[in-house]
C-alpha positions in Angstrom: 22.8 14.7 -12.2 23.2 11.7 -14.0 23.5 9.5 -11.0 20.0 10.9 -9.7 18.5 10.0 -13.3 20.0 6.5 -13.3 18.8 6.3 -9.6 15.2 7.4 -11.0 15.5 4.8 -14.0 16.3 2.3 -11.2 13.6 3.1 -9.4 10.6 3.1 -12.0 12.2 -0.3 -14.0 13.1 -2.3 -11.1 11.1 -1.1 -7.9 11.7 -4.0 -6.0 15.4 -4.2 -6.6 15.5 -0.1 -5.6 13.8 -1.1 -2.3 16.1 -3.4 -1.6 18.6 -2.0 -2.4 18.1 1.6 -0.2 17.1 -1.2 2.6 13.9 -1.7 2.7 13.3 -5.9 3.5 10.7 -7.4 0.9 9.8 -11.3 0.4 9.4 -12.8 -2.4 6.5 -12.7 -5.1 5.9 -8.7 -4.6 4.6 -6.5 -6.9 5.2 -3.0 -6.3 4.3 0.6 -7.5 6.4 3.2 -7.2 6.4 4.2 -3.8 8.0 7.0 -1.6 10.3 5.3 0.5 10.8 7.7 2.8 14.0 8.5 4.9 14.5 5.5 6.8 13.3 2.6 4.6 15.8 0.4 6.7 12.7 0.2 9.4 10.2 -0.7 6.5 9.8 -5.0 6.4 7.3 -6.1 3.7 6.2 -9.8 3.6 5.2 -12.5 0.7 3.5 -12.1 -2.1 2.6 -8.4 -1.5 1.0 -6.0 -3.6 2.0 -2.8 -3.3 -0.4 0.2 -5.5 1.4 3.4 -6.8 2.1 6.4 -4.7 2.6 4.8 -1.6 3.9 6.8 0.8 6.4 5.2 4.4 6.7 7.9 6.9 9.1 6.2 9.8 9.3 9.2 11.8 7.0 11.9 13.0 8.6 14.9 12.1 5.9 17.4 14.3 8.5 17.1 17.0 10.5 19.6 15.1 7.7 22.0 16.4 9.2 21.7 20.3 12.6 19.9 20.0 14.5 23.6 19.9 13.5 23.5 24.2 15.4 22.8 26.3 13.4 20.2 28.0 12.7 18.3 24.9 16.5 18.5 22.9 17.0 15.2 21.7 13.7 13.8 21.2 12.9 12.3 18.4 9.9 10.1 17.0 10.3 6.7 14.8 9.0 3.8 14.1 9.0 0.5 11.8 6.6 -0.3 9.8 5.4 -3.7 8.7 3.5 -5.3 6.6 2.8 -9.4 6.9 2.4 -11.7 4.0 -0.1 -11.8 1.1 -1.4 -8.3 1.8 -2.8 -5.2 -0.5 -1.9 -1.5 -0.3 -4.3 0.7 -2.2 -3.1 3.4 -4.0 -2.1 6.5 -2.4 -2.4 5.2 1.0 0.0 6.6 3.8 1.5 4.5 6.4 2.7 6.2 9.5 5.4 5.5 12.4 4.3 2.0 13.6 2.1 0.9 11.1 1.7 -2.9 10.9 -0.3 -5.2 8.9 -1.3 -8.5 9.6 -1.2 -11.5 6.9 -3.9 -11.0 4.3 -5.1 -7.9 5.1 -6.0 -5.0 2.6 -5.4 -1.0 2.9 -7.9 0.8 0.7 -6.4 3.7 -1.4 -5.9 7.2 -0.1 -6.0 5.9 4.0 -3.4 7.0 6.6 -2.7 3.7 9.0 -0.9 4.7 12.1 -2.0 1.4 13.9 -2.0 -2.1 13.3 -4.5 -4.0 10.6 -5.1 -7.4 12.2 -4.7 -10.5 10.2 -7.8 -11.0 7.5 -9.4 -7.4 7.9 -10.0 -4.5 5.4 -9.2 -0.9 6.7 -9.3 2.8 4.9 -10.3 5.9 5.6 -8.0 8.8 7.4 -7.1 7.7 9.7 -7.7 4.2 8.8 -10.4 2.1 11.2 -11.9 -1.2 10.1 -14.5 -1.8 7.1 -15.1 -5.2 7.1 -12.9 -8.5 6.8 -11.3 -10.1 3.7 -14.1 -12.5 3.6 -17.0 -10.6 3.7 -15.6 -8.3 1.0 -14.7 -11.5 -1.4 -18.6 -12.5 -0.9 -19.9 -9.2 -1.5 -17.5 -9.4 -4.8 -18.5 -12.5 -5.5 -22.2 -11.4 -5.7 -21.9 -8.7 -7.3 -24.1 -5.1 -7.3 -25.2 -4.9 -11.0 -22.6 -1.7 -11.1 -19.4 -4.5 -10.9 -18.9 -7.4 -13.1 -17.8 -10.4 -11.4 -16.2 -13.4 -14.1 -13.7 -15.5 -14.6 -10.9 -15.5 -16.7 -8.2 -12.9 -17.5 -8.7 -9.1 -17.0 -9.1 -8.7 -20.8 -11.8 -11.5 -21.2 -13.7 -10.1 -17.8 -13.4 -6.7 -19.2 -14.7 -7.5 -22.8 -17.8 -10.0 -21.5 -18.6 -6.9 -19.0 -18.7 -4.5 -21.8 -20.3 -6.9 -24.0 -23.4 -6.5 -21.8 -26.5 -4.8 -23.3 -26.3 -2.0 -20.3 -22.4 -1.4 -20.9 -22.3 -1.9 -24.8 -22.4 2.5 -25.0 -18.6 2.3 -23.7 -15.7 1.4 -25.4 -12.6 -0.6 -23.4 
């Protein structure tokens, strides 16, 4: 017992030391939620300057076979798969990724989406399962316009938040 609640102090102070150190391969400047590393985070690789949401969930292997691997046609077979993810990349929070998964440098999945296939390079998928929204550009012009619903400002998050709120149509909510 107390080894599981030092492993769970571990886990929730130092996530990125945890990872590591149940074998999961991260570069440097990551910043991570907690996360469900699944049962083989040896086949998870995670690259630069990551951002990792809470409540992301690594599933290496597909554990359906369970359904037919009792035959005798089929004893032995089992599904896994690594998953990667390349450098300066965003995982939204709750997403799933499956067997497989791969995402390219600079690429974004949005919260709550289940990737089983590979982001390329620059792109922006979500959904479930998880197909293509638009590119990394696009989305930082369409933030950098903004939609009258998001403010877009310099600064630290504080100062953005309190200039946003300071705004006649926000000034009836409290940060």
């Amino acid at each position: 017992m107390i080894k599981k609640i030092i492993s769970y102090l571990h886990m929730r102070l130092d996530p990125i030391g945890y990872a590591r150190k149940i074998g999961v391969k991260i570069g440097s400047g990551c910043r991570i939620g907690i996360a469900n590393w699944g049962s083989e985070p040896y086949l998870i690789s995670i690259g630069d300057e990551v951002l990792l949401s809470s409540q992301v969930t690594f599933i290496n292997h597909d554990g359906a076979t369970w359904a037919f691997r009792n035959r005798p046609e089929y004893k032995g077979v089992a599904k896994f798969g690594q998953i990667k993810i390349g450098n300066r990349c965003f995982v939204g929070w709750g997403a799933i990724l499956l067997p497989g998964a791969e995402m390219g440098d600079n690429s974004v999945l949005a919260a709550g989406a289940v990737l089983s296939k590979k982001i390329p390079s620059g792109e922006i998928w979500g959904g479930v399962p998880a197909k293509r929204i638009m590119t990394v550009d696009e989305f930082a012009e369409k933030c950098k316009q903004g939609d009258g619903n998001i403010y877009i400002g310099s600064g630290n998050k504080r100062e953005i938040l309190e200039k946003y709120f300071s705004e006649e149509k926000h000034n009836d909510t409290e940060i």
